[in-house]
N, C-alpha and C positions, 0 to 999 in steps of 0.2 A: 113055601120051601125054596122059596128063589130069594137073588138079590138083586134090590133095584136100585139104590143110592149108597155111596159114598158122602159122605160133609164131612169139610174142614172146621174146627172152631180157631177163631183167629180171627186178628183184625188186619181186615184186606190183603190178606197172604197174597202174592200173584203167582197162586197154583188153584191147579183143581181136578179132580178125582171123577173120573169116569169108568163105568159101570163096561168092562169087555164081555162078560158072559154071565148070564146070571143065574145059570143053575151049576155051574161050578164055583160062582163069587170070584170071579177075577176081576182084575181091575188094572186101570192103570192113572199116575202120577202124572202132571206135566205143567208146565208155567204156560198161563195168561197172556202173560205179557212179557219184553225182553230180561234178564236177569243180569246185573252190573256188579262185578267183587268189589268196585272201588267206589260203590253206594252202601254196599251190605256182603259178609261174606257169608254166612249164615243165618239160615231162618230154622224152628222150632215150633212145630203145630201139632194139635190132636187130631185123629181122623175118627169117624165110626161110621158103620156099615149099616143100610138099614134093609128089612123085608120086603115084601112087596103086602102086607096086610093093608095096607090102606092107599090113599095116594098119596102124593108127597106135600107132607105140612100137615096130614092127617092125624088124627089121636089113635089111631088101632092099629098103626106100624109097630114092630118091635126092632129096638138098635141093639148091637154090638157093643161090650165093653169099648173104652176107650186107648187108642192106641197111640205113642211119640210116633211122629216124626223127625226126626234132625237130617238137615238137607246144608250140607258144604259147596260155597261157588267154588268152583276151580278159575284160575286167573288164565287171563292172556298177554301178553305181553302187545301190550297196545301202547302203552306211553314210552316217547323218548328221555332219555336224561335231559337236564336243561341245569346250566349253570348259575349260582345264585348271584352274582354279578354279572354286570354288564361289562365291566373291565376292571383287569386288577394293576394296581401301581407297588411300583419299592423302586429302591434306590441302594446302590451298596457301595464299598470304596475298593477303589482298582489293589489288587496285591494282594486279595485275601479271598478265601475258599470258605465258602459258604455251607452250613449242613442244610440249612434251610434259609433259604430269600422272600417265600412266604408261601401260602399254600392256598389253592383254588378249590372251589365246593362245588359240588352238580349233586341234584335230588331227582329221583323220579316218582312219576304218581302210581305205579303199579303198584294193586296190594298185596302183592305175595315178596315174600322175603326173596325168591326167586329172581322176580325181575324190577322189585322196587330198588335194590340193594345196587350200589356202582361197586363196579367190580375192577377198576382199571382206568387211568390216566393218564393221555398220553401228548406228545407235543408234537404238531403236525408240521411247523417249520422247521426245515431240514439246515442241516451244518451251522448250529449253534452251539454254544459250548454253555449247555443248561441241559438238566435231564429229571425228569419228575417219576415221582413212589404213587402206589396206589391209594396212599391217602389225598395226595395231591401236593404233597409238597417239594417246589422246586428249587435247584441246587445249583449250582456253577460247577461247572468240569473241569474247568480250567482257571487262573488269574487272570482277568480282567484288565483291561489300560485303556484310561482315559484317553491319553492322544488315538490309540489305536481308533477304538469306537465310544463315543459320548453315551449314544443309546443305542438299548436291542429293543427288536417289537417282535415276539413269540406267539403263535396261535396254540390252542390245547383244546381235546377232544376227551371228552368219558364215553368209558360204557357200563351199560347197566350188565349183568349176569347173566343175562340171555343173548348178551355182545350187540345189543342191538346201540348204537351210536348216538353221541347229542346230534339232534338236528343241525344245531347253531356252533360253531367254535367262538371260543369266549379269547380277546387279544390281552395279553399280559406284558406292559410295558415297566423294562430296569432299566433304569437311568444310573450308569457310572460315574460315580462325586472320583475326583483325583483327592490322592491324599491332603489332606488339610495342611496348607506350607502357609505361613503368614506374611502378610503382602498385600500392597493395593491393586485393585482390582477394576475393570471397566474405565482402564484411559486409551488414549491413541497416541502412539510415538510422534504422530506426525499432526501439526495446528497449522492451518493453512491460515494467513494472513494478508488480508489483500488491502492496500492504501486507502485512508479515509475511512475504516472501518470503526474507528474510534477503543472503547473496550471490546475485546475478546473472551469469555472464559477459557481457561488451557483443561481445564479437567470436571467437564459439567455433571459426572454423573460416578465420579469414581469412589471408590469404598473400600474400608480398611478388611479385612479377613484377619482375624486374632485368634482363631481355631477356638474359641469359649476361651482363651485363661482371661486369668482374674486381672484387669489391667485397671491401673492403679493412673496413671498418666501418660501420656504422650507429646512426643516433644519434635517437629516436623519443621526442616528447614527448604524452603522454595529458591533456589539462587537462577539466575538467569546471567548464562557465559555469554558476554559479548567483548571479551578483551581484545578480540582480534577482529574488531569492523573500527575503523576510522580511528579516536581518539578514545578506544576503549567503550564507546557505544554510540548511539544513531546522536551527532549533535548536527547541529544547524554550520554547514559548511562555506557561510561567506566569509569574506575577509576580516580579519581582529578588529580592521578600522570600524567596516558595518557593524561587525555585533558590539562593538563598544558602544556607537550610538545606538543601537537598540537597545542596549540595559540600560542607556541613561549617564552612561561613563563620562566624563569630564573631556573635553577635547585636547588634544596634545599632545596623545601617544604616537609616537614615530615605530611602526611598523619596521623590524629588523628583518625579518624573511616572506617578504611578499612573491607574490605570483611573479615570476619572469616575465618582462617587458621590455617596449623602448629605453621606460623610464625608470624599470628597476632590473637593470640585467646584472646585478652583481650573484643573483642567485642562480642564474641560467645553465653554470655546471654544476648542479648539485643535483641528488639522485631527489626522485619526486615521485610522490604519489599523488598522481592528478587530478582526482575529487576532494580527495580533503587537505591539501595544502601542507601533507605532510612533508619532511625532508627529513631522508635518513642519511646517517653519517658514520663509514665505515670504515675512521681509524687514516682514513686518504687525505678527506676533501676537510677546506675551508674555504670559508669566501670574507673580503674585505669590505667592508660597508666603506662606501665613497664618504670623501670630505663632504662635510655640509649639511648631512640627512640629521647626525648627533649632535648636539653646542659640544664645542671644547670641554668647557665647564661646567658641569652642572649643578644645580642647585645644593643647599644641605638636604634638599626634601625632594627624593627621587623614585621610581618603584619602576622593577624589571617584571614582566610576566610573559608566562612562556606554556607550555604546554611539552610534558618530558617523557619517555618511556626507555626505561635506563636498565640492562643488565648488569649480570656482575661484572666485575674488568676482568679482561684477558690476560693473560700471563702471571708468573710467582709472584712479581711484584710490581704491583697496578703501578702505573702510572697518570701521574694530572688527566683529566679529560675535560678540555675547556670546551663551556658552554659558550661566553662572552668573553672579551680580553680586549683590554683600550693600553696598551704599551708601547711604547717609541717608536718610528716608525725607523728609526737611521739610529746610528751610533753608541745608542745602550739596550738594555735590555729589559729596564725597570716596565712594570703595572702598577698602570695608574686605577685601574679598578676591573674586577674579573671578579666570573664565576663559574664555578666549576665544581667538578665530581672527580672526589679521591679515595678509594675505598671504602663506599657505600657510605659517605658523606658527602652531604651538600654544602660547599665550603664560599662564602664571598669575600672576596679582598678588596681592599677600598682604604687607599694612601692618599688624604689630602696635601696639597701644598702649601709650603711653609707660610703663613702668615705671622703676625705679630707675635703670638703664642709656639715657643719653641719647647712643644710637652709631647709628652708621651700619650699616644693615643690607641683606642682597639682598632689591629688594622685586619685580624680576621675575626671570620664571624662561622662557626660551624653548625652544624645540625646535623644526628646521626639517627638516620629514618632505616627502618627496611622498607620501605617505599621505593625509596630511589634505584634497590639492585629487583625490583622483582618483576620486570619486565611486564611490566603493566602499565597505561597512560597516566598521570596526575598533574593535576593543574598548581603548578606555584607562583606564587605572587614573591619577592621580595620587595619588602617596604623600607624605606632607608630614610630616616629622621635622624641625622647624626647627632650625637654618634650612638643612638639607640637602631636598629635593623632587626625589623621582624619578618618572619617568613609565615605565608598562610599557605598548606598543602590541602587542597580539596576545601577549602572552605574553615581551615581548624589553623589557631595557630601556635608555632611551637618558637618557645626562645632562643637564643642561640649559645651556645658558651664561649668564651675568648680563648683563641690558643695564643695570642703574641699580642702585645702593646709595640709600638713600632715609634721611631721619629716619622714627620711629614718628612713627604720628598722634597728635596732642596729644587725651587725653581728653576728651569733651563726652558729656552725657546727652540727645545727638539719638538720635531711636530710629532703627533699621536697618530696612533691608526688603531682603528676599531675592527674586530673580526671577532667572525661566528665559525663555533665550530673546531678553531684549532685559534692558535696565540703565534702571533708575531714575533718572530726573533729577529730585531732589526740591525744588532751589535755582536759584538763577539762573538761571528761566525763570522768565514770566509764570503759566503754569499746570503743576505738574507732571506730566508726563508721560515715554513710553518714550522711550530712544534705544538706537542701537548696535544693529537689530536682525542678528539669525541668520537665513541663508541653508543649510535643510538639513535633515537627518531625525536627530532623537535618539530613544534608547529607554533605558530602564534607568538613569537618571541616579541614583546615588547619592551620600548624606553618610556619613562613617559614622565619627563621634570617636573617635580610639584608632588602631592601629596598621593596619599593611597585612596584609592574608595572605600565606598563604605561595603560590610557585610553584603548586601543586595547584593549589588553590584557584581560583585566576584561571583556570590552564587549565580548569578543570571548569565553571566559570562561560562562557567562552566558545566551549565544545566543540560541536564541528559533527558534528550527527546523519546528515549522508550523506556520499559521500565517493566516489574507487576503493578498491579492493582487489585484493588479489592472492589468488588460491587457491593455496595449497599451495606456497607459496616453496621448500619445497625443492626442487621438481622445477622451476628456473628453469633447469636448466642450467648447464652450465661456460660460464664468459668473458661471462655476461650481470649487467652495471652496473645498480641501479635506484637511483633515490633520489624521496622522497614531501617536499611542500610539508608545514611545519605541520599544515592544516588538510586534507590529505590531497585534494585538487583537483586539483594536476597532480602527473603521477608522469613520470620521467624515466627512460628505459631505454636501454642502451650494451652493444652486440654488434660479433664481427667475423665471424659467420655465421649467415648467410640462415634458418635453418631452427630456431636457436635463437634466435633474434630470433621468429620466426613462432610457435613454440610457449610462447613468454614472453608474448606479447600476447594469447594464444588463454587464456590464466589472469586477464590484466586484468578484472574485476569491477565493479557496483556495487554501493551496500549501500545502507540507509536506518534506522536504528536506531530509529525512532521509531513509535510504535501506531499511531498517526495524523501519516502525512505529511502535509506540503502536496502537494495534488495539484498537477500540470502536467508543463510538458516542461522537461526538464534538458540545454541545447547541450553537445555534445561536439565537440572537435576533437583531432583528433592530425595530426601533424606531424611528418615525418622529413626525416633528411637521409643523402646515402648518398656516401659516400667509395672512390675507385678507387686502386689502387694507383699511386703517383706521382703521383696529381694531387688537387686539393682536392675538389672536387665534379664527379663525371664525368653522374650521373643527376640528374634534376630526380624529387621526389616530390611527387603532386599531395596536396595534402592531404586528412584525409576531414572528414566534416561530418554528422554524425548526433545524434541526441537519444533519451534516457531518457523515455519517459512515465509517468509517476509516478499512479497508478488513484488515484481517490476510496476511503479504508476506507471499510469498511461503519459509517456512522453508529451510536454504542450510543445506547440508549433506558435513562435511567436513571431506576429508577423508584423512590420510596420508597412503603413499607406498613408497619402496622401497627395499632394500637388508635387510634382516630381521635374517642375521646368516652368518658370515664368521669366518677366523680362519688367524692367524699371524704368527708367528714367534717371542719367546720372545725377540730376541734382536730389534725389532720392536716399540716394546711396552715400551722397555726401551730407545730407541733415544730420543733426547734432542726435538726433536717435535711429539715424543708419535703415534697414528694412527688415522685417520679421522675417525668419528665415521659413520657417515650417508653420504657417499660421494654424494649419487643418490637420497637421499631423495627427496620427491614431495608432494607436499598438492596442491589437488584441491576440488574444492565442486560446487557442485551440486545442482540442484531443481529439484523435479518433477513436471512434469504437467498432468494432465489428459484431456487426447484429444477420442474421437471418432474414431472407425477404420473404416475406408473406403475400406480395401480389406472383398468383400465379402467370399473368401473363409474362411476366420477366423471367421467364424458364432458361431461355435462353444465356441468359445474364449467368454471373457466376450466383451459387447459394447465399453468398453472402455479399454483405454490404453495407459499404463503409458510412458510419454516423456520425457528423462532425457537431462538436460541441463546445461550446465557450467556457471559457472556466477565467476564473481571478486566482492572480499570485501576485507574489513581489517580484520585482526587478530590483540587482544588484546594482548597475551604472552603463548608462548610456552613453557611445560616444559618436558627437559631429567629427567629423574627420574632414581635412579637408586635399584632395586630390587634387594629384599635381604639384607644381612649386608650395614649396608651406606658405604663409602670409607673412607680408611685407609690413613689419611690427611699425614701422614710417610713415603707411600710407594707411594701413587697413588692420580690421581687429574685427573679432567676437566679442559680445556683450551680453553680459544677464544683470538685470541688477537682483542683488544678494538678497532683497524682501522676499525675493520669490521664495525663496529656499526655505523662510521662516514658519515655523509650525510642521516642517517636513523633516526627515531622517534620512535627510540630502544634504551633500556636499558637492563644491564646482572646482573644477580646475583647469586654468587656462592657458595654452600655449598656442605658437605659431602653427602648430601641426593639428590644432585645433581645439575643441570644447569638450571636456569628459566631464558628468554628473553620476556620482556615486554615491552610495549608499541603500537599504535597503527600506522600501517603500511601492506602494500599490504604483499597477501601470497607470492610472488616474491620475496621481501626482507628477510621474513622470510626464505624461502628456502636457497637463498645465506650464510646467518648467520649461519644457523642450521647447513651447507655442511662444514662450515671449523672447527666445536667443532671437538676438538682434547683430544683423552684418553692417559694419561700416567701411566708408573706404571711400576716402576723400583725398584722390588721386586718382581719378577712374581716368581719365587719359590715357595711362597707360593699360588700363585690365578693361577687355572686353566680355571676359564671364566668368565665370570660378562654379568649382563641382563641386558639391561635399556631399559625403557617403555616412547615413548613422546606421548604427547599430547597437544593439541593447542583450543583455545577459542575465541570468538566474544561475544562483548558486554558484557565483564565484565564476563562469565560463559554462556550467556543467550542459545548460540549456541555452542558444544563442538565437539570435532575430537572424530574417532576409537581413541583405545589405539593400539599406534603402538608398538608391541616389538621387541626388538632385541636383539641377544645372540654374543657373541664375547667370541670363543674360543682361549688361549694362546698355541701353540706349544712347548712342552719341546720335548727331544729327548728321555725321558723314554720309553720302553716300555708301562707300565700302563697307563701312559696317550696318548698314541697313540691307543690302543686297548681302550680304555674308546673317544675317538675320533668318530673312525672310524662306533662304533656302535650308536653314535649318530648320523652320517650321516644317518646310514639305518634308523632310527626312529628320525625323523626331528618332532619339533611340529608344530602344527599350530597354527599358528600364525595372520597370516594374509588374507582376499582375494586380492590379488595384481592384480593390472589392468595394469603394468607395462609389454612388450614386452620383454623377454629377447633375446641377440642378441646368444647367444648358449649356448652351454651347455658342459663345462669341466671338467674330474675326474682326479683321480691321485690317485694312491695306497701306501703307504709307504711301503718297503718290504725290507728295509736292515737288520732288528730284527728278526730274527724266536723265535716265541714265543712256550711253551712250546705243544707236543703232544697233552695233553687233552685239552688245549686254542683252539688248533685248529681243534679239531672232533667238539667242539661245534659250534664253528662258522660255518663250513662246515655245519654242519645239519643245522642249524636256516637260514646258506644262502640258502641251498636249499627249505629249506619250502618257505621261501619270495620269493624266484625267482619266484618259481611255482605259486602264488598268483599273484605276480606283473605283472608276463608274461600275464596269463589271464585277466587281469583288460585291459593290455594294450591291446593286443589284439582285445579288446573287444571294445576300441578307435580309434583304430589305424585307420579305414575310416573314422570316423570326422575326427581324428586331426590329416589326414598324411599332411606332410609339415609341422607340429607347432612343431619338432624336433629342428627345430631353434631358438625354441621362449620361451628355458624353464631352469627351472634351474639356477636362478640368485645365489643361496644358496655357488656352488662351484666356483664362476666365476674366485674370485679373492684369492682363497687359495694357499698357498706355501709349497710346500712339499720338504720334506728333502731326497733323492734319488744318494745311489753312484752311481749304476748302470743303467739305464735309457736307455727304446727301446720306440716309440713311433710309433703304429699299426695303419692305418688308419680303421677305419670302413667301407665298402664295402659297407654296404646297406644304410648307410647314405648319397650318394655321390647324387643319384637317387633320389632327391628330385623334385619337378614339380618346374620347373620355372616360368608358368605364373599359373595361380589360377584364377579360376572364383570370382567374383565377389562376389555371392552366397557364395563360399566357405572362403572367405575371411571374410566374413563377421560372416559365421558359427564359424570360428576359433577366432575371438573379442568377440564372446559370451561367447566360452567355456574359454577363458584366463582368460574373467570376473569371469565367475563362478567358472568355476572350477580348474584353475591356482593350489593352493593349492595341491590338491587330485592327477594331471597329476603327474607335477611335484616330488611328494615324489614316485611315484609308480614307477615313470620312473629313478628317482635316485636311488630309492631301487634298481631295477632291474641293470642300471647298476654297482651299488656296488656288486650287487650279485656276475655277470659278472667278474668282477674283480676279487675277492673271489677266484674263480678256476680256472682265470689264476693264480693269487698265488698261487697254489699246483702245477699248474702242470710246470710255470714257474717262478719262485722265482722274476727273476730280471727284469720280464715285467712289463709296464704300459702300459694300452690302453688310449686314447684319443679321443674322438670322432669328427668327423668332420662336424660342421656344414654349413651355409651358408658362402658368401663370408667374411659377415658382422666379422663370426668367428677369422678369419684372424690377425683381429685388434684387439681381444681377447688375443690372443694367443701370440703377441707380449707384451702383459702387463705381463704375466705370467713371474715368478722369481724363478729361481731353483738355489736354493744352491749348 
């Protein structure tokens, strides 16, 4: 009558049923083990009841029908939302309001609809102008602007229906596109250009944006503004003589507007721009070109060239504007040949005289260019083959049409006068004076009798040193069009797709060929235009607007050295090839850089610090000058023989006032030519020494040398001028810092003359004071610059002295020199040569003059010698005793 078991049927339920009373049959239910909703929400079992008639598992119990169970888990809200990405991305366009930008997802693993279910969305970054629904989808509040902000970055939170929160906020990043405007994209206004850089690209990475339409072709013009740097762009700024013989031109041209000088002052009141040899003309000024520069006559085969930048004319009714004019100088008025600009016409007159032939001939010759008013540089040539005259502008040439057949001028012996700029009125005025002047800038104006050059020539004479470029044309691509201006300024490029277009432009370049550019800024424009399928122009292209800045080169410092004072022998000076002037001369030059120091002990020092380095250029023209009275054309002259010159793009010209070498050519060249100018002067009785000072130039003046001097004393056998010698050795000038090594160091006394008693208390005194000074100086050297015994005194190297008697003493503590040298010290001693070469040197000669001095008293017919290095040896052998 009792009960003693409960059983579950079921496979591994985890519950189980326990017996609470068993004469009433109560019982009770209960789980095993944990019970999970989100493994199982629901379980389903039978239960039955058994007796106590046997025991349990026995055959004589009796059970219970059988009963359902159905048991429901209830949930807990144990899981948080979690978002199904890690991050969400979009993008939208500024200006426009969004109902949806995109929408973010969170799931939770709760199984009850309760708290599995997200019930809410929310955006945890505060003051944004975005706002999210509880589906998740997020909105803009507000219009958007790209300059304002590019990008937002927004955090957002869920929650599930029991409010419980994502653990993790999920970041939502909208990137703002600006409205689609079409246009290139990724350049920089500004290309920094620095000398010697060779190619540049101007736009390495840039791209077209065409908002998707349909584009059909593209048509992009590259121009590079340089009308307002020199003669319309970077050209090589020496004189028309130099660049003639650098293209290779024909020798002959007579330069009409050179640089102002001694020897060409006719242009020294004209307005000038002093790098590139321009001369502008403002309607005022003309200048006369002297008798003698032009023949009277010139040939039937003659060509003018010039270099022109001509505005419209001033006033309702232009008046003449004379370029050239060769017309009477006195009494009439007539032109015998002119050129000139008359309402944007380049017009030449050209009136032969009368010979046998009394006919009718073309006496002008016109050309009507827009060229000539648009205030831009262009290079004209006229060529004159009479009575044919052609003109080549830029390289191109154009014929000319006749406006008047004329008679020759009937002969008269009025003289001529040649001017630039404005025309001589020498007749029928009260007083004569200019007329017809020129409004404008000439450079380059040449004459030059005989015939025209060829094609080359002209181009190489007006060739423009920057330009674009293209890198690597092969890789332009299929179906890309280019074509380049002349002068290489604007380039034109013709595509029908987007990306070969873009990678054509990304190769556009610029260049600068020249050592030393004009510094500044070079305008760019480029300009396109972009074609749609069926229709002419579907896109507008904003144009770009950028510039080249062109760096200052590093200035060179050219410097000349070498033997700055020697002495002869007149009969020297008098031989039929005179004496080398400069045998050892040298010109080199320099840059500085400034570099950072990286040894920290030199803290001290300033940060930075200066790198001197050599570099090679040309030089335009050197000139010996000679100081003091000019030379006595009678007694004495400068010599070069003209072989030197040959295979060089050198020319010589010689006058009293001294030796100019011009043209342009390495300082190598220069040096050779300068080493063979040879001084004669066979009259030396009256000349005891002569100075002459060189100097050398680039670019026309732009960069100039030291002024190198040098003193060249004549040897007589006088007394006076021996004693007027010897104390010029003790007090040497300076002259120079020479960087030059000397290989030793040689004196020599002259001591066949005993001059009188009191001559010689004063030199004894005055040597002894200087000894005493000189000693100390040295002294006070002598552990820097022991060892640079060897390396000084170029002053006596090569002097000849006149000696009957002749002992030669070696010097004992000169012998004692260190043969190796540290490095350190090696390097100390190239400092001091730099520096202070000058100062050693005279202190170290004074002293040994001194030296000498009192072997003279106490030995009449002694000479000491000093002994240097080995190097000295082959000094010593050049040495000439009479």
């Amino acid at each position: 009558g009792e009960i003693c078991a409960f059983k579950i049927h079921g496979q591994e339920m985890p519950f189980e049923a326990i017996v609470l009373n068993k004469t009433s049959g109560e019982g009770q239910l209960r789980a095993k083990s944990p019970i999970d909703c989100e493994l199982q929400k629901e379980y389903t079992f039978i239960i039955q009841a058994y007796d106590c008639g046997s025991g349990p598992g026995g055959t004589n119990w009796k059970k219970s029908h059988k009963a359902v169970v159905h048991i429901q888990v209830k949930d807990v809200n144990e899981f948080s939302p979690a978002f199904k990405e890690s991050m969400y991305k979009a993008s939208v366009t500024e200006g426009k309001i969004y109902d949806s930008i995109l929408q973010v997802e969170a799931t939770d693993e709760d199984c009850s609809p309760q708290y599995s279910q997200i019930c809410n969305y929310e955006i945890v970054t505060t003051d944004v102008p975005f706002a999210i629904d509880r589906n998740g989808n997020i909105r803009n509040t507000e219009k958007l602007s790209y300059d304002k902000q590019h990008q937002y970055e927004i955090m957002v939170t869920a929650f599930d229906c029991g409010q419980k929160h994502a653990t993790e906020d999920v970041l939502v990043r909208v990137n703002v596109k600006p409205v689609c405007k079409p246009g290139w994209q990724d350049w920089n206004k500004r290309i920094e250009y620095r000398p010697g850089s060779g190619s540049i690209p101007l736009f390495p990475s840039i791209q077209l944006e065409t908002c998707d339409g349909p584009v059909s072709s593209i048509h992009t013009t590259i121009e590079l503004q340089t009308n307002y740097i020199g003669k319309g762009c970077d050209r090589e700024t020496y004189s028309e003589k130099s660049l003639q013989k650098l293209c290779g031109a024909s020798s002959g041209a007579i330069d009409l507007l050179p640089s102002p000088s001694t020897t060409t002052n006719w242009t020294a009141g004209l307005l000038m721009d002093n790098n590139d040899m321009i001369f502008k003309f403002d309607g005022k000024q003309g200048a006369k070109i002297p008798d003698g520069i032009v023949p009277k006559n010139l040939t039937d085969q003659f060509t003018i060239t010039l270099w022109m930048k001509h505005g419209p004319s001033p006033g309702l009714r232009a008046e003449k504007e004379t370029i050239l004019c060769n017309s009477d100088k006195t009494e009439m008025n007539r032109h015998h040949y002119a050129l000139y600009v008359h309402n944007c016409r380049l017009v030449f007159l050209l009136r032969k005289d009368f010979d046998q032939a009394d006919t009718f001939r073309p006496a002008e010759f016109h050309w009507k260019l827009d060229q000539i008013c648009d205030k831009e540089w262009h290079y004209y040539v006229v060529n004159v083959e009479f009575p044919v005259v052609t003109l080549y502008m830029d390289g191109t040439t154009y014929e000319p049409y006749l406006v008047t057949n004329d008679w020759p001028i009937h002969p008269s012996h009025i003289a001529m006068q040649l001017t630039v700029g404005a025309c001589w009125q020498g007749g029928e005025v009260t007083k004569p004076r200019f007329a017809q002047y020129f409004h404008g800038s000439l450079a380059s104006l040449t004459i030059r009798p005989g015939k025209i050059e060829s094609q080359k020539v002209i181009s190489c004479l007006q060739a423009c040193k920057e330009g674009l470029d293209i890198n690597s044309l092969e890789s332009l691509g299929q179906g890309i069009k280019y074509h380049f201006n002349p002068s290489q300024s604007v380039l034109v490029m013709e595509g029908d797709d987007v990306e070969n277009i873009n990678q054509a432009l990304q190769k556009v370049s610029y260049i600068n060929s020249r050592q030393f550019p004009t510094a500044g800024v070079r305008r760019l424009k480029v300009s396109s235009k972009v074609q749609c399928f069926g229709e002419d122009t579907c896109i507008s292209i904003p144009d770009i607007d950028a510039y080249v800045m062109v760096f200052q080169a590093n200035e060179p410092k050219i410097t000349i050295t070498g033997m700055d004072h020697f002495a002869r022998p007149a009969a020297q000076f008098e031989s039929e090839r005179g004496v080398i002037l400069l045998p050892d001369i040298r010109i080199v030059s320099t840059v500085t850089k400034m570099e950072h120091s990286v040894d920290l002990r030199e803290h001290d020092r300033a940060n930075k610090q200066v790198v001197v380095e050599e570099m090679l250029h040309n030089l335009d023209f050197c000139d010996v000058l000679v100081i003091g009275a000019e030379l006595d054309p009678e007694q004495e002259c400068l010599e070069l023989d003209h072989g030197e010159l040959q295979g060089k793009h050198l020319d010589a010209t010689n006058s009293t006032a001294g030796y100019s070498i011009y043209g342009v050519d390495s300082m190598f060249s220069y040096e050779q030519v300068l080493r063979q100018l040879r001084y004669r002067n066979w009259g030396t009785s009256a000349t005891s020494d002569r100075k002459f000072r060189v100097k050398c130039s680039e670019l026309n003046g732009r960069y100039t040398s030291n002024e190198f001097n040098l003193e060249v004393n004549i040897l007589h056998s006088s007394n006076s001028n021996f004693m007027d010698h010897v104390n010029h050795i003790i007090f040497q000038p300076k002259f120079l810092q020479s960087v030059q090594h000397p290989e030793g160091s040689v004196s020599a006394v002259h001591s066949s003359v005993v001059p009188s008693v009191a001559t010689i208390v004063i030199i004894i005194c005055v040597s002894i004071l200087v000894l005493v000074v000189t000693l100390g100086v040295f002294r006070l050297r002598s552990a820097r610059q022991h060892g640079s015994m060897g390396h000084e005194g170029t002053k006596e190297n090569e002097m000849d002295w006149d000696d009957s008697a002749l002992t030669i003493t070696v010097n004992p503590m000169e012998k004692y020199e260190k043969p190796h040298q540290t490095e350190e010290e090696s390097e100390e001693e190239d400092i001091d040569d730099e520096e202070e070469d000058t100062t050693s040197a005279e202190s170290d000669d004074s002293e040994e003059g001194e030296e000498e001095e009192e072997e003279e008293e106490e030995e009449e017919e002694e000479v000491i010698v000093q002994k240097g290095d080995k190097q000295n040896a082959t000094r010593q052998e050049q040495l000439e005793w009479d």
